[in-house]
N, C-alpha and C positions, 0 to 999 in steps of 0.2 A: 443610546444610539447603536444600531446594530453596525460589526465592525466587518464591513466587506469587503472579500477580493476576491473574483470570477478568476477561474482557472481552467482554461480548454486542454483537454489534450486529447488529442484529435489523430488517431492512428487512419490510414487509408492505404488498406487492404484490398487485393486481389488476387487469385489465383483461379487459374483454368483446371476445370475437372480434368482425372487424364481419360484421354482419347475422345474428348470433347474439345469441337472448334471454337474458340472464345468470339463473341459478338465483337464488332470492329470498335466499339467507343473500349471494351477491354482489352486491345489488345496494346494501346498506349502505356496503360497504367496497371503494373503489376509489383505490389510490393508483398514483404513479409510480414509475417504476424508479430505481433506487438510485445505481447506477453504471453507465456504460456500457464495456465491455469496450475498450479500443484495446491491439490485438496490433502491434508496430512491427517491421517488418523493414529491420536496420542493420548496418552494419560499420566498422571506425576504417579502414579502406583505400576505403570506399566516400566521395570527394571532394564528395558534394554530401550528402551525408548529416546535415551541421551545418543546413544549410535547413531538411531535415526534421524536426529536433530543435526549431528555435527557432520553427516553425510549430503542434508539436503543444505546445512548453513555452506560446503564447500562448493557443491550444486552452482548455490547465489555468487559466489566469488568467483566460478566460470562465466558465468553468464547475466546479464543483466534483464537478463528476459523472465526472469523467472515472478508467477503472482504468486505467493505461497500461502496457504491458508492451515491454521494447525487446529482440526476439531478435536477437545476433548472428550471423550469417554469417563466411564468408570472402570479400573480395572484394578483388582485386589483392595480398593480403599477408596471413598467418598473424594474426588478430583472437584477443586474450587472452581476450576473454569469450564465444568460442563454443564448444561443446559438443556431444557427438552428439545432445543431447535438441533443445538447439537447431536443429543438422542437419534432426533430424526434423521440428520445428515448421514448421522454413520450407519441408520439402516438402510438410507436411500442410497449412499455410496456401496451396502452392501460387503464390509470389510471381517474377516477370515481371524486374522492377529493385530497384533500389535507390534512393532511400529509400520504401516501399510501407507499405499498414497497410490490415487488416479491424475495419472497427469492430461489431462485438456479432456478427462473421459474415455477416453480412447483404450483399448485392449491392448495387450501390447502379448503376444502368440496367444494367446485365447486370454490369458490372464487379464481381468480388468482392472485391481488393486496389487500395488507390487508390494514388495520389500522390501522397506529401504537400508534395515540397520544390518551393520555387520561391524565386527571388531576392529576400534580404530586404526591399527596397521593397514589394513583393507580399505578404508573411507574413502581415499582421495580415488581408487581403482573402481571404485563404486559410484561415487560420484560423477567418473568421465562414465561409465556405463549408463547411467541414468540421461548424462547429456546427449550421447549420442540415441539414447532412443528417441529423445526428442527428436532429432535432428532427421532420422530415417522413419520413425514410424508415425508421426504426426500427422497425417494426410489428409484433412479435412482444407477442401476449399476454403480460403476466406475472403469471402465477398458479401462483409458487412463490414461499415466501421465501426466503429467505440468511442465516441466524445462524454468526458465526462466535467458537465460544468457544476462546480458546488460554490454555496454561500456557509458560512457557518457564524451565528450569532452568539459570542462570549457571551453578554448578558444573560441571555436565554436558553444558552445551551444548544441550541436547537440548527440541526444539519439540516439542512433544502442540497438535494441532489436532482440534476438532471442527466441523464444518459439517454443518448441519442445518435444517429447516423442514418449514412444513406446505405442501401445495399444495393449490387450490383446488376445489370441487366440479366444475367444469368442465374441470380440467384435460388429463385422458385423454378429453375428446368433443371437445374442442377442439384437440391435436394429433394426435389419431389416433396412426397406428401409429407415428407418431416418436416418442410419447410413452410406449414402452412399452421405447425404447431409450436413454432419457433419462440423461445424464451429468451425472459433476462431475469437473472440474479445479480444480487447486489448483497457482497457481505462485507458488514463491517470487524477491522481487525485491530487489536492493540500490543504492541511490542513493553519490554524491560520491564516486563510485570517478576519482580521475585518472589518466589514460593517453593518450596521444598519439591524436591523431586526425588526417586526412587531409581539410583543409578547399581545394578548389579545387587551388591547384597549392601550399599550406602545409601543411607537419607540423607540426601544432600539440602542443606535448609534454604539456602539462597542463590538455587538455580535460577537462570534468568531464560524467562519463556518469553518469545517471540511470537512473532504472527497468531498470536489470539484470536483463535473464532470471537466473536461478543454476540453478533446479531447479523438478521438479515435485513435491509429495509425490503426487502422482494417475499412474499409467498416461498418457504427455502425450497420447493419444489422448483420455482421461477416463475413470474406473470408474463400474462400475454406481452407483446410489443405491442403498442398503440401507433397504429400505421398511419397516414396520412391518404386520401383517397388514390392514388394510385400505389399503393404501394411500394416505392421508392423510401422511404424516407420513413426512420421510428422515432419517439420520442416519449417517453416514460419519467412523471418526476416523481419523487418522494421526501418527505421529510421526517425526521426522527430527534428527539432532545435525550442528548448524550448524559448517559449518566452518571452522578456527581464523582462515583468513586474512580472513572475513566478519563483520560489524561489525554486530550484530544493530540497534545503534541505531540503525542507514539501510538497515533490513530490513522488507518488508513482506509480509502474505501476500495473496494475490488469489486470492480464489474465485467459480467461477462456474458456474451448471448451464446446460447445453446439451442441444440435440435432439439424437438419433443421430448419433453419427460414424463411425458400419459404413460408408457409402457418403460418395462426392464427387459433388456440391460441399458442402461441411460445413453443417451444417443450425446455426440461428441461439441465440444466445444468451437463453437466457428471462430470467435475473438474474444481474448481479454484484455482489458486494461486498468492502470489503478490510480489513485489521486493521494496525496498524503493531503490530512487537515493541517496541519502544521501549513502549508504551502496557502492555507487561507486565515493565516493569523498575523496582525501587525507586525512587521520585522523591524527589529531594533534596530534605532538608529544609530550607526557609529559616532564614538567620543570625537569631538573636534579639538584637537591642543590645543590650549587656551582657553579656550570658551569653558572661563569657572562659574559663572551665571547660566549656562545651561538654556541659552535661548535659538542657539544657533549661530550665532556668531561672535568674534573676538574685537572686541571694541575696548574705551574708556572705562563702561562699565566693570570689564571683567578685573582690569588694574586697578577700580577700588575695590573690589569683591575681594583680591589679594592683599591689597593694603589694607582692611577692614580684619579681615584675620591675623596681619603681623601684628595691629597695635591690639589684638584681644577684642574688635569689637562684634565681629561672626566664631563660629566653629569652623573645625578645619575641615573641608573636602577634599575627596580624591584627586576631583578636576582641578584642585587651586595647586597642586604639590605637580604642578607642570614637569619641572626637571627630575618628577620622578626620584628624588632623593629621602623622600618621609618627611621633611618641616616644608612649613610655607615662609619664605624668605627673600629679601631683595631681587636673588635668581631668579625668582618665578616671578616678581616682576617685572627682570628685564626680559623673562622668556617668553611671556604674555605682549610686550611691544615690540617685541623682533617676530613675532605672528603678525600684529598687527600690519608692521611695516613690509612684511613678506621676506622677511631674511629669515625663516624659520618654517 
């Protein structure tokens, strides 16, 4: 039986072009963008590449806003986690060195892939540099939402993603003709993947890489949005079966609509948002004291489950050793009926 938990997360975005008067149904509702897009171009062979990492990892601890994506490359030596979609990413990002990153697409003084790494003394001054560019140069309207609803079946492996929203009255007068080639991608990323990395003149064997490109479920160019007939409203599903060597728990999905990508220089990111899988897998249930039967509740039963292990007639469990001392004994009987009786 597939094990399901729907998860919306539902950003609702707006902003007024500047020196455009916003329609009156937008001028109630105007909030900020959700996530900002950071595409990372890296490699375990690329030597300053750790810089890069620990610049954008402080980045993430300014901000919660941040969707970070880390595509590998090859550079000086065969990199385990690149891929030809990757390949493609990093021509279609169009990146100069290594370690580089486009934040939401955007140019930032003509430059469209930045630099992130520099000498850790420098990191944290790097890192407020990089937030404040977000913060001033990020200028694209956003008047689309981002809802992303997933199923994920254990059994089968198999992710069902929906991403979907409404966009706003102004949307299509406000980007014009880009807005009529408007895309979504959708990549999927995996974190505390260990593997050797290439840090200055050390190979470091059990570096821990983060935000893993893996895959796209979208065309990595982006597919169309499947509009609804008036165009208000998109809705794009897909499905993908996770593969066996991938760890859905340190899996995320990143989606984000963009203006046309028919032409270069890649036109900017309107909204992003992200889902962890993790967030769609059964969550344990907490131990209840006493309950050494494991049914959910503290009853009769559980005072002979204790008494059945003091005279030898079960093994000992963790749930039966109540008071937490290492043997199962009288104590954890009386401890098991002072639960029962609520003195515990």
């Amino acid at each position: 039986m597939s094990m399901k938990k729907f998860l919306s997360l539902i950003v609702l975005v707006a902003a007024t072009a500047t020196g455009q008067t916003a329609a009156a149904d937008d001028v109630a509702a105007e909030f900020t963008r959700h996530k900002h897009l950071v595409e990372h171009i890296t490699s375990q062979g690329c030597a300053y590449c750790p810089w890069g990492d620990h610049v954008l990892e402080l980045l993430a601890q300014m901000r919660t806003d941040i969707a970070r994506v880390s595509i590998h490359n090859n550079l000086n030596a065969s990199d385990q986690f690149r891929t030809f979609k990757a390949d493609a990413l990093g021509q279609l990002l169009g990146y100069n060195a290594m370690p580089e990153a486009a934040f939401d697409r955007t140019p930032y003084q003509g430059v469209f892939m930045q630099v992130v790494s520099i000498q850790p003394e420098y990191a944290l001054d790097k890192a407020q540099a990089l937030s404040d560019l977000l913060d001033t140069n990020i200028t694209t309207p956003v008047l689309a939402d981002v809802v992303i609803d997933a199923d994920y079946d254990e059994a089968t492996r198999q992710l069902t993603v929906t991403v979907s929203g409404d966009v706003k009255s102004n949307f299509f007068s406000t980007f014009g003709t880009a807005a009529n080639a408007t895309g979504l991608t959708v990549y999927l990323t995996e974190d505390s993947l260990v593997a050797w990395q290439q840090d200055g003149s050390t190979r470091v064997e059990d570096f821990v890489h983060n935000n893993v490109f893996r895959e796209t479920m979208t065309n990595y160019k982006g597919d169309a949005l499947k509009w609804n007939v008036d165009k208000t409203h998109y809705e794009n599903q897909y499905t993908y079966t996770l593969k066996t060597a991938w760890v859905p728990e340190n899996m995320t999905v990143v989606a984000f609509v963009h203006l046309s990508t028919a032409t270069q220089p890649l036109q900017p990111v309107v909204n992003c948002q992200t889902l962890a899988i993790s967030d769609l897998l059964p969550q344990p249930i907490p131990p209840v004291p006493g309950d050494v039967t494991q049914d959910g509740l503290v009853d009769i039963a559980d005072v002979n489950a204790v008494v059945n292990i003091m005279l030898g007639k079960a093994t000992q469990t963790v749930a039966a050793d109540v008071t937490g001392e290492g043997t199962v004994d009288i104590a954890d009987v009386n401890a098991v009926i002072n639960v029962m009786l609520g003195k515990r």
